[in-house]
C-alpha positions as CSV (number, residue, x, y, z in Angstrom):
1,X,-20.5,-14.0,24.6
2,X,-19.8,-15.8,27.8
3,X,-18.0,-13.8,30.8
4,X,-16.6,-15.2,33.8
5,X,-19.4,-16.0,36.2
6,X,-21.3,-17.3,32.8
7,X,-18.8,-19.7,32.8
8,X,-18.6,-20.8,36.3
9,X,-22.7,-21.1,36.4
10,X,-22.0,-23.7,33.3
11,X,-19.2,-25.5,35.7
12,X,-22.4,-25.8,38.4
13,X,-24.6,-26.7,35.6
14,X,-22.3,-29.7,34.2
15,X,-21.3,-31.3,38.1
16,X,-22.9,-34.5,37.2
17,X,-21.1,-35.2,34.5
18,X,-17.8,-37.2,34.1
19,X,-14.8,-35.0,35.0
20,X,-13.2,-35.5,31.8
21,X,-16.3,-33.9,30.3
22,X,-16.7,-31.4,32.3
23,X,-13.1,-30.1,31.7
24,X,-13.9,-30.4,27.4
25,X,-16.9,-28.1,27.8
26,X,-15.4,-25.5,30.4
27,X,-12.5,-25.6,28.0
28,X,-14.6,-24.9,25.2
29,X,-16.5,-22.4,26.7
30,X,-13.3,-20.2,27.8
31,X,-12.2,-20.2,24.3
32,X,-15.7,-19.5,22.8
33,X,-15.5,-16.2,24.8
34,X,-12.0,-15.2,23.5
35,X,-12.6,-15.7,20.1
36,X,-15.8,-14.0,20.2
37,X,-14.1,-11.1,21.9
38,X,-11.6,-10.7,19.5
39,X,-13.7,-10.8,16.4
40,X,-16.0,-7.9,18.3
41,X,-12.9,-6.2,18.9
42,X,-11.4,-6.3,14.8
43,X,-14.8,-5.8,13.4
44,X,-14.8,-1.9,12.2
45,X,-11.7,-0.8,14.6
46,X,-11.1,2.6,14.1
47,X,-7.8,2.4,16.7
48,X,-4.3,0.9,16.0
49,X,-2.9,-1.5,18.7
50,X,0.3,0.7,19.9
51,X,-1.2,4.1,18.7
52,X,1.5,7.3,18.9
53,X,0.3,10.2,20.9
54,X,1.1,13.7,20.0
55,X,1.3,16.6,22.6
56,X,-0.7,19.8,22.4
57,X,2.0,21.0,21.6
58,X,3.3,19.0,18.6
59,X,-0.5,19.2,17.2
60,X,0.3,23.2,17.1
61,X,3.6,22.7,15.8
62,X,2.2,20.6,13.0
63,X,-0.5,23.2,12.4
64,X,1.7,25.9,11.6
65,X,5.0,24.3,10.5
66,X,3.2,21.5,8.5
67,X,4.6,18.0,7.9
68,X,8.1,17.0,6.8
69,X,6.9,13.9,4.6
70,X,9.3,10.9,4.3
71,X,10.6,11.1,0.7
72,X,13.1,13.3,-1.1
73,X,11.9,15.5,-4.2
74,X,15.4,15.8,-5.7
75,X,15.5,16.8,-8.9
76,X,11.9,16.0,-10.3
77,X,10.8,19.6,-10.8
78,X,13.5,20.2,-13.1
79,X,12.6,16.8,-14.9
80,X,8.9,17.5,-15.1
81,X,9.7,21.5,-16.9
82,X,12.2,19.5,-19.1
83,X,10.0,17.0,-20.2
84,X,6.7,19.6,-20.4
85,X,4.7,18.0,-18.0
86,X,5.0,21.2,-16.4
87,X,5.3,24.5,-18.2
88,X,6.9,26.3,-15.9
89,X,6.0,30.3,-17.3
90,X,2.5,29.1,-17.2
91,X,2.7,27.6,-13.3
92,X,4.1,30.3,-12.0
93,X,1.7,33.1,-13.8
94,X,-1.1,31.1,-12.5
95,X,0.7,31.6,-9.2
96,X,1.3,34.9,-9.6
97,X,-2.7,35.4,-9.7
98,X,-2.2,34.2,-6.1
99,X,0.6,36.2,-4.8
100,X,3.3,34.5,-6.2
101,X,5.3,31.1,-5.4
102,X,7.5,31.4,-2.2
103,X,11.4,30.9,-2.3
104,X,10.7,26.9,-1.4
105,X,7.8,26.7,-4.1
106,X,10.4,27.7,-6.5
107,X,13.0,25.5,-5.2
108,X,11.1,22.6,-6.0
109,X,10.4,23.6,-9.8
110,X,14.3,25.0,-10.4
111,X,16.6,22.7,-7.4
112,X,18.3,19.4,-8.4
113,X,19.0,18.6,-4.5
114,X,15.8,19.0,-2.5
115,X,15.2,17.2,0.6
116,X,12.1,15.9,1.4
117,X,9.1,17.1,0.7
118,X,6.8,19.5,3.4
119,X,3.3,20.4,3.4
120,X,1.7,22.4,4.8
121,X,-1.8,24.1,4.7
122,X,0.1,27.8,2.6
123,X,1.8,24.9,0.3
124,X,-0.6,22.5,-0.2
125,X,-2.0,23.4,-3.6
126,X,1.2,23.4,-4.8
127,X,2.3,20.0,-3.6
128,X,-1.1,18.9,-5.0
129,X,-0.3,20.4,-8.3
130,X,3.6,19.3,-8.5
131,X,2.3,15.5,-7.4
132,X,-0.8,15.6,-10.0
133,X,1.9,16.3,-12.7
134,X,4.0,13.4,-11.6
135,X,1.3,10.9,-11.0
136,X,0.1,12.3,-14.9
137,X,3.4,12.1,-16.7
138,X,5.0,9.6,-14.9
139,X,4.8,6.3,-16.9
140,X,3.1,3.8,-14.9
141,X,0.4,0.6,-15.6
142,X,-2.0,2.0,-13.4
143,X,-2.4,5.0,-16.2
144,X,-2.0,2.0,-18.8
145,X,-3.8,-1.1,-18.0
146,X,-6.6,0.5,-15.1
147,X,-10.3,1.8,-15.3
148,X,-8.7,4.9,-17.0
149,X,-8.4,3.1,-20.3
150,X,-12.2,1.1,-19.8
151,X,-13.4,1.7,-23.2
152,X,-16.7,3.1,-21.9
153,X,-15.3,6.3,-20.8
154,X,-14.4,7.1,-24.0
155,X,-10.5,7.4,-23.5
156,X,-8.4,8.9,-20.6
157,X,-8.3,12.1,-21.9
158,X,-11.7,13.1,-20.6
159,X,-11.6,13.1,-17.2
160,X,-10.6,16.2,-14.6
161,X,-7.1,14.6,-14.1
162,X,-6.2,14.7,-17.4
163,X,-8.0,17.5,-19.2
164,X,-7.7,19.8,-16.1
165,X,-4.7,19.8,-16.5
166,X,-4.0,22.9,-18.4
167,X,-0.3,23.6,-17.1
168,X,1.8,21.3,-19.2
169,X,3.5,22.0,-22.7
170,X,1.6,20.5,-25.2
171,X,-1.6,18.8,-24.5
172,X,-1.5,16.8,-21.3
173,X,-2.4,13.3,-23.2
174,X,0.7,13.9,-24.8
175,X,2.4,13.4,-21.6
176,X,0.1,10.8,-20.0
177,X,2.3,8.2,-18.5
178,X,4.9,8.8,-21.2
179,X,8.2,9.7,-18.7
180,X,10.1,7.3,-16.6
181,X,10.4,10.1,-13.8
182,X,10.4,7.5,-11.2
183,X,10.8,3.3,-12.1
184,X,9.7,0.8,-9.3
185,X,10.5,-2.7,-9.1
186,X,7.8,-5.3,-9.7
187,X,7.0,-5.6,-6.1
188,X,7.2,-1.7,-5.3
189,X,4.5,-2.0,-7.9
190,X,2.3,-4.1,-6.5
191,X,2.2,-2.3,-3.1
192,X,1.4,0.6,-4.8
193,X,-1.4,-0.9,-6.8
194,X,-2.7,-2.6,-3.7
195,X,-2.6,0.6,-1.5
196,X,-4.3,2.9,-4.4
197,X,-7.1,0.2,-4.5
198,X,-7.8,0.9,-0.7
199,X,-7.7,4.9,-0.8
200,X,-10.5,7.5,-2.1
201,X,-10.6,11.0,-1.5
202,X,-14.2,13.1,-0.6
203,X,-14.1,14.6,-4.1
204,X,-15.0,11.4,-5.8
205,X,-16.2,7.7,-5.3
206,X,-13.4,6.3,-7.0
207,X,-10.1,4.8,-5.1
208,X,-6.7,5.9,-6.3
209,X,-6.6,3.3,-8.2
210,X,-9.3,5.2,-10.6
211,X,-7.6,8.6,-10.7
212,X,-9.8,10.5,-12.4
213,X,-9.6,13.8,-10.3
214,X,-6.4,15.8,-9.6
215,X,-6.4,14.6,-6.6
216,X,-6.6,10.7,-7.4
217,X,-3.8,11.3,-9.5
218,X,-1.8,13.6,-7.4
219,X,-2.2,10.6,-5.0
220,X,-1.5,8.1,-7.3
221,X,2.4,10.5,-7.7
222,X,2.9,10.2,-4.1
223,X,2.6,6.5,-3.5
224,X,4.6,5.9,-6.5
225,X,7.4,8.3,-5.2
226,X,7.1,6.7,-1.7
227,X,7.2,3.0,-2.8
228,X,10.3,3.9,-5.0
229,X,11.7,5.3,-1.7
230,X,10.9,2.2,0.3
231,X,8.4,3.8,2.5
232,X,6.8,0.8,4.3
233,X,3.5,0.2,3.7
234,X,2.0,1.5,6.8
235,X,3.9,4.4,6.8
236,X,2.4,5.1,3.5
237,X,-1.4,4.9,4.8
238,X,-0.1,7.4,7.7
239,X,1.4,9.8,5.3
240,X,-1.5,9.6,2.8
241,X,-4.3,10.5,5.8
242,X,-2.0,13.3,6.7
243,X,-1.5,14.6,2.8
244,X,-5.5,14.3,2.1
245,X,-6.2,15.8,5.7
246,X,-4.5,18.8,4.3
247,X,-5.5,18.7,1.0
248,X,-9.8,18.2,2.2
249,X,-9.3,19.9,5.5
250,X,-12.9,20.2,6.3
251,X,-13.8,17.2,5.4
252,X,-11.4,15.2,7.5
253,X,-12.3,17.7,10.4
254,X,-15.6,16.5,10.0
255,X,-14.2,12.9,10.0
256,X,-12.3,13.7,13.1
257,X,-15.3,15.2,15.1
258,X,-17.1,12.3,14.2
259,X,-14.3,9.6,15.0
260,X,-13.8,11.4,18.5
261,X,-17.8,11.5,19.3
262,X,-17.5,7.8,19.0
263,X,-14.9,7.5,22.1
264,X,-12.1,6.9,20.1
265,X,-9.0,9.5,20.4
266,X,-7.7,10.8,16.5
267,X,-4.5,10.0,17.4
268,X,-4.7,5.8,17.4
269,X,-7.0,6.1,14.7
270,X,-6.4,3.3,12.1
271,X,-5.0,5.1,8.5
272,X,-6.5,2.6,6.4
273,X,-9.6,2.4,7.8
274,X,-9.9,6.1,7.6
275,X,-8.8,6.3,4.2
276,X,-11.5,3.7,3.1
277,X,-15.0,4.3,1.3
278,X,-16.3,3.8,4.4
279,X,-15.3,7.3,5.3
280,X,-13.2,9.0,2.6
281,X,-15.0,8.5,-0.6
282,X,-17.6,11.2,-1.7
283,X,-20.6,9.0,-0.4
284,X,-18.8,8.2,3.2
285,X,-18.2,12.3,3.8
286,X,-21.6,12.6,3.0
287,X,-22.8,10.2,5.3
288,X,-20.1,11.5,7.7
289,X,-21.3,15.0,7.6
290,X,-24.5,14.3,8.1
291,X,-24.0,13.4,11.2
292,X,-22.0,16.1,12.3
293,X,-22.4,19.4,13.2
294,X,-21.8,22.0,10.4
295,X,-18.4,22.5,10.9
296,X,-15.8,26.0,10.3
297,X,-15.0,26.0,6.4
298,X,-11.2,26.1,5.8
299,X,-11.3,26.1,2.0
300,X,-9.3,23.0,-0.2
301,X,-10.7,20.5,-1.8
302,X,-11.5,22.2,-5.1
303,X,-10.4,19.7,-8.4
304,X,-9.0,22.4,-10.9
305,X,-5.0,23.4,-10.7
């Protein structure tokens, strides 16, 4: 690449040429080294141009409180018992092995008029659970027409996000994308389609697109929820990091960690890229991690209910 002083020694170089030349290749030159800047600049950015900083203090805030997420659960708990996606005696005696759901758990099973959804790191298996069941029952072509179906797995039923799924009434095939819970326009669809093709989770190597784990699929339930609610589609790679960051918290520490010894601050990192094989499939954690010192186990990131 060409800098400043590289330039003017090609000016010095080029003084016996004609002046019209000289100009063309000067010219040339000047852009040569802007271009070549730029493409340095976009090639594996971690940062986002106008990044949003967060205070100590918000990050503690955050920790403890959680994050209020920008869509409305409304009545979808009640739908899901209804329609046996969820069986709601057996949820909350699983839960009951575990100290029992809190008032706000329950309110998301029983309430036709919650607000939007909050997680946190005491409510994040339930979120993952309530989502897994929505991104399994809810009918969708993702479920229908995607790798799920691919002949050579032998049908959907035999992966973790459908046979581990042990909570419904009935078998859980018989609820695989068989409620319209939530119904997005042909465009909606796509961005979710798109955006599931870009985001894997450290249990797996497969995208969201492939949701073969609980947590593909309980993935899969958000982004249909948050394109239904016209989340934008960056906004949906920011809550995404933050819902997985919960949901594999050592992991993404480790992410973190290694983000930061790179020079660049957490808080301008780039969702997307974050979100990408390159650092959130099972092969980028372990490449990640390896790189890293061992870091303080938090728990999560188990692939049963």
């Amino acid at each position: 690449m060409e800098n400043k002083n590289e330039v003017k020694e090609e000016i010095k170089k080029e003084n016996n040429l004609p002046p019209i030349t000289s100009i063309i290749i000067v010219i040339a030159l000047i852009i040569g080294a802007v271009v070549y800047t730029t493409l340095l600049k976009n090639q594996g950015e971690l940062g986002n141009s106008h990044p949003a900083k967060l205070s100590a203090e918000q990050q503690r805030e955050i920790s403890q409180n959680g994050i209020e997420l920008p869509v409305k659960w409304g009545n979808l708990g009640v739908q899901m018992t209804e329609a046996g996606v969820i069986d709601k005696v057996q949820f909350e005696n699983l839960y009951s092995q575990r100290g029992g759901l809190s008032e706000a758990d329950k309110k998301l099973l029983e309430s036709v008029d919650n607000g939007n959804l909050v997680i946190n790191s005491e409510n994040s298996g339930v979120i993952l659970n309530m989502l897994w069941a929505l991104g399994l029952g809810n009918k969708n072509p993702v479920l229908e027409n995607g790798p799920m179906m691919d002949p050579k797995y032998g049908g959907a039923g035999n992966f973790a996000s459908t046979g581990g799924w042990t909570l419904a009434n009935g078998k859980a095939m018989s609820h695989y994308s068989m409620h319209k819970f939530i119904t997005l326009t042909a465009e909606q669809q796509a961005l979710v389609e798109k955006i599931a093709k870009n985001i894997y989770r450290p249990c797996c190597g497969n995208s969201t697109y492939f949701p073969d784990c609980n947590h593909g699929m309980a993935m899969l339930g958000l982004l249909e929820l948050m394109a239904s609610q016209g989340v934008s589609e960056a906004d949906m790679y920011k809550v995404a990091l933050q819902v997985n960051t919960f949901w594999f918290p050592d992991q993404y520490a480790a992410i973190k960690t290694f983000v930061t010894s790179q020079g660049v601050d957490w808080n301008t990192v780039d969702p997307n890229k974050i979100l990408g094989a390159e650092y959130s499939s099972a092969a980028g954690i372990q490449k990640v991690m390896s790189q890293v010192k061992p870091q303080e186990q938090k728990g999560g990131a188990g692939c049963g209910a």
